[in-house]
Structures are given as C-alpha cells and as structure tokens.
C-alpha positions in Angstrom: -33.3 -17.0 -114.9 -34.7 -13.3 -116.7 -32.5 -10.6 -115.5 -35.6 -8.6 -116.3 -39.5 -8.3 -114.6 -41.8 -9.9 -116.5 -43.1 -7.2 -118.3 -40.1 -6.3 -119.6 -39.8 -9.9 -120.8 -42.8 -10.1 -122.0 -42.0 -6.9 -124.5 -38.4 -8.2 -125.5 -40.6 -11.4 -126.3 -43.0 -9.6 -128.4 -40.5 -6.9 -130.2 -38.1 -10.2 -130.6 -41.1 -11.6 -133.0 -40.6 -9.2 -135.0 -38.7 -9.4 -139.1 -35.4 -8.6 -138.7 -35.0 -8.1 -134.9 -33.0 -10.5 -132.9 -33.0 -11.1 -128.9 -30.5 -7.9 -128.6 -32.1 -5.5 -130.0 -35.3 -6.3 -129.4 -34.0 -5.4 -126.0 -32.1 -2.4 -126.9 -36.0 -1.4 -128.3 -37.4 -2.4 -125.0 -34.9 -0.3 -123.1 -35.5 2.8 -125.4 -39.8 2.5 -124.8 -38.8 1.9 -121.0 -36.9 5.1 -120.9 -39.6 7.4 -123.5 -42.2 9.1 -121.8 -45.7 7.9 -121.2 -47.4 9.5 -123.7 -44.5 8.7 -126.3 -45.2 5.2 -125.3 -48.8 5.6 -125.4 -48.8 7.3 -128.9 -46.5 4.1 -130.4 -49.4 1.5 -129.0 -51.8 3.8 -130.4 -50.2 3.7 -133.8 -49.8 0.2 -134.0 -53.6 -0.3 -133.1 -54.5 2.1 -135.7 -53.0 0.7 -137.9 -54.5 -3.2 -137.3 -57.8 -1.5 -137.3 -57.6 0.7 -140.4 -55.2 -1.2 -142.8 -56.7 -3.8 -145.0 -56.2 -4.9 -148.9 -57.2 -2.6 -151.9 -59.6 -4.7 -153.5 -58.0 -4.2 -157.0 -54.1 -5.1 -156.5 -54.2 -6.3 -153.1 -51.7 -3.2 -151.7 -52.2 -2.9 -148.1 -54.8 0.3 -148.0 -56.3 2.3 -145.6 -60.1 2.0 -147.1 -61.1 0.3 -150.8 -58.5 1.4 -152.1 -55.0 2.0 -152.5 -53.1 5.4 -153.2 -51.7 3.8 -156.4 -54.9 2.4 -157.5 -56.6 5.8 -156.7 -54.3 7.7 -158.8 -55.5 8.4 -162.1 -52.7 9.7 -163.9 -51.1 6.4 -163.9 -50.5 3.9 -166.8 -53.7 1.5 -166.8 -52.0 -0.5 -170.0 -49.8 -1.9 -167.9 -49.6 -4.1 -164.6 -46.8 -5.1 -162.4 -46.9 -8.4 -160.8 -44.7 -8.3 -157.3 -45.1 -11.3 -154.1 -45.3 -9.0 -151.4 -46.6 -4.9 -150.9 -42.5 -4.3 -150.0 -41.9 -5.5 -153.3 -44.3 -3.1 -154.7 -42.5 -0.1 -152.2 -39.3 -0.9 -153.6 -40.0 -0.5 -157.2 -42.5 3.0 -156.3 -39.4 4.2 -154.4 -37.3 4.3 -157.9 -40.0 6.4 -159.2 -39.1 5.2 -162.8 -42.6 2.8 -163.3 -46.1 4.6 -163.7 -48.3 2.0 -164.2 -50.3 -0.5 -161.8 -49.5 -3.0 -159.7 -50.9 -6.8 -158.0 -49.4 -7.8 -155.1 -49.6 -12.0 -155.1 -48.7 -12.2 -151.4 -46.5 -15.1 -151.6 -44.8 -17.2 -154.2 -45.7 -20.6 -155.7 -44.0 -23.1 -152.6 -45.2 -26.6 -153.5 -42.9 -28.1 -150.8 -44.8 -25.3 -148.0 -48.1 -26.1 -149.5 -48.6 -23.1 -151.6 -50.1 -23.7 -154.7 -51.5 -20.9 -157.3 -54.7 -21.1 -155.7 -53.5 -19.9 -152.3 -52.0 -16.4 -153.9 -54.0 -13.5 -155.8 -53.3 -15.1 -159.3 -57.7 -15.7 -160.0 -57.8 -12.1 -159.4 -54.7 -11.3 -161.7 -56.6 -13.3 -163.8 -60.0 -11.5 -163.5 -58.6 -7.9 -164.1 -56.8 -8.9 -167.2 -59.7 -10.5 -168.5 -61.4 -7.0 -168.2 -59.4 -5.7 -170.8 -57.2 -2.4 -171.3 -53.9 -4.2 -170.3 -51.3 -4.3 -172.9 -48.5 -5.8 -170.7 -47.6 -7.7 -167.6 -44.1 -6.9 -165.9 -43.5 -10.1 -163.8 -41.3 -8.6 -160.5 -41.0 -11.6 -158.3 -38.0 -12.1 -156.5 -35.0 -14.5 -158.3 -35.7 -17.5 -156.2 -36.8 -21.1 -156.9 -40.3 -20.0 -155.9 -40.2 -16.6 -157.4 -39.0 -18.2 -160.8 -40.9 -21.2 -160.9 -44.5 -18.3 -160.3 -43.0 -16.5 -163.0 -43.2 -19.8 -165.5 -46.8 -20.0 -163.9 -47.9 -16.2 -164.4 -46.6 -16.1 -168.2 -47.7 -19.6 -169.1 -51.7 -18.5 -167.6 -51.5 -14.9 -168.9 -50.2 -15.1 -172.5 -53.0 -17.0 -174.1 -55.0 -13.6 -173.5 -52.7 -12.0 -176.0 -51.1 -9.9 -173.5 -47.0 -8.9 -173.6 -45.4 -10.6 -170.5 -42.0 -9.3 -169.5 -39.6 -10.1 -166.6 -37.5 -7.9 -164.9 -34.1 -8.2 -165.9 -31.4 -10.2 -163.6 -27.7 -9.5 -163.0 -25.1 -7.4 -161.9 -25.7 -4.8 -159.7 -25.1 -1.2 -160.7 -21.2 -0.8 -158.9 -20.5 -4.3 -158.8 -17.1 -6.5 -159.4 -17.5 -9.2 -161.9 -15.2 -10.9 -160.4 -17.2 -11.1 -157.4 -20.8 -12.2 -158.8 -21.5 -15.7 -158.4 -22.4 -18.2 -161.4 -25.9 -17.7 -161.1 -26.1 -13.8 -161.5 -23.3 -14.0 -164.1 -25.3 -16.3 -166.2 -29.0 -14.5 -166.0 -26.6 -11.2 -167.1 -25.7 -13.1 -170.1 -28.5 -14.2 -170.9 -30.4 -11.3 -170.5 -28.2 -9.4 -172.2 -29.7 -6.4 -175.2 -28.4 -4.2 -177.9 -26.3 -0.9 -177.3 
C-alpha cells in the first residue's frame, strides 16, 4: 500500500520514467513540485508542453530544432567540408560543448542493433547518404559511441561512404585525459595502442 494519494503516485510514476531517475528521486522531484508554488508548477508543465509542440528534427542533420532547422545547420560560418556522424542529438551536445569542431553534424538516432531489430534502414544513414551525394564534403568524422553497435555502424558508415571518394575518420579511443594506466581495462588499453600517432 502507497503511502502517498494518488496523484502524487501518479507523478512519482511519471518523473520515475524518466533517463536516469530512479523510484527515490523521482520522489524527492515530486516532493520539491509539491512544495513550489502554483505558478512555478504551472510554468514547468508549460515548458514541457512547449517543448513537445515546438521541437521537431532539422531536416538536414536530424538535430532536435525548433522550426526547419537547427542552430548549427543555420550557422553559416561553420565548416560545410566536413560532417560529423554522432547516434544521438546528446552525442552532438557533447562534442559542441568542447567547442573545438566547426563543422556539421547528422545525428543517426540509434546505432546498427541486429539482435533489437535495427538495421541501417531504420537510422538516418539514406539521408547521410543523400547529402554527401550533393557534393562539397571532403570528410566524414564517424563519433559513435565504442560499443558493439556503435563499432559495428562505424564498419557500416565507412564501408557505404568511401566509395564516394570522401575521407572517413573515427574518433580516436583510449585513455582518458587524468587517467591511471594501471587502471584502464584491456579494451581501452588496446584501441590506445592501436590508435596511437607521431609526436
């Protein structure tokens, strides 16, 4: 038996849905909206309407975007030579927030899963495909994530996009900056060697 009403249970159900948020603090966040004031409340729902209403997918990289297109996309002072290829938009927000790559990005959403039914066809790789076709890109940077999946999309991407005569990089793999050797498992330890360069 709920120690709470049911609309409080109902909201510690809906927060607890949430990435990242377990059953405790989804009620610690129930709690906090509980004790805000109406119109703090108020403003939060109207946010998150906003932003299922307004928020959609740039129709060239697939960024979430609030119109056509995104604020990356819209920027003309970037790099149009070359394209990053990330799996998700907070792939693409980590790599902006380092403030160190100026080109363009696509955003896949998702990584080639054969064992959870995703295939090539059910990520943004035809329209990868389609804007490099256009012409003007001199390389691909391949950002997916060092998994199974995000490796085996990589093989995918490089294998597909090469014949076009364009550059196809990946990020490089290792040891993080402030890191122990000693503590780095085999896996990280060997994509470091192997993708080591020239000082």
């Amino acid at each position: 038996m709920s120690t709470y009403t049911p609309s409080v249970e109902d909201l510690i159900d809906k927060l607890a849905k949430l990435p990242g948020i377990g059953k405790k603090t989804a009620v610690r966040l129930a709690l906090h909206i509980l004790r805000t004031s109406p119109d703090d409340a108020q403003a939060l729902a109207r946010s998150i309407l906003r932003v299922k209403e307004r928020i959609g997918l740039c129709r060239i990289c697939f960024n979430i975007a609030e119109g056509e297109l995104c604020p990356i996309c819209r920027n003309s002072q970037r790099d149009h030579s070359l394209v990053c290829v990330v799996e998700d938009p907070s792939d693409l927000m980590a790599i902006e927030t380092t403030g160190v790559f100026r080109g363009f990005y696509h955003v896949l959403h998702g990584a080639i899963a054969p064992l959870d039914g995703v295939g090539p066809q059910e990520l943004k790789i035809a329209e990868l495909m389609d804007r490099l076709q256009e012409g003007g890109v001199s390389e691909v940077i391949l950002a997916t994530n060092p998994t199974v999946e995000g490796d085996a999309t990589s093989l995918y991407l490089a294998k597909v996009i090469k014949p076009l005569g364009i550059t196809v990089t990946r990020i490089a793999q290792g040891i993080p900056a402030g890191g122990d050797i000693e503590y780095v498992d085999s896996k990280t330890m060997t994509r470091s060697l192997e993708g080591r360069r020239e000082v």
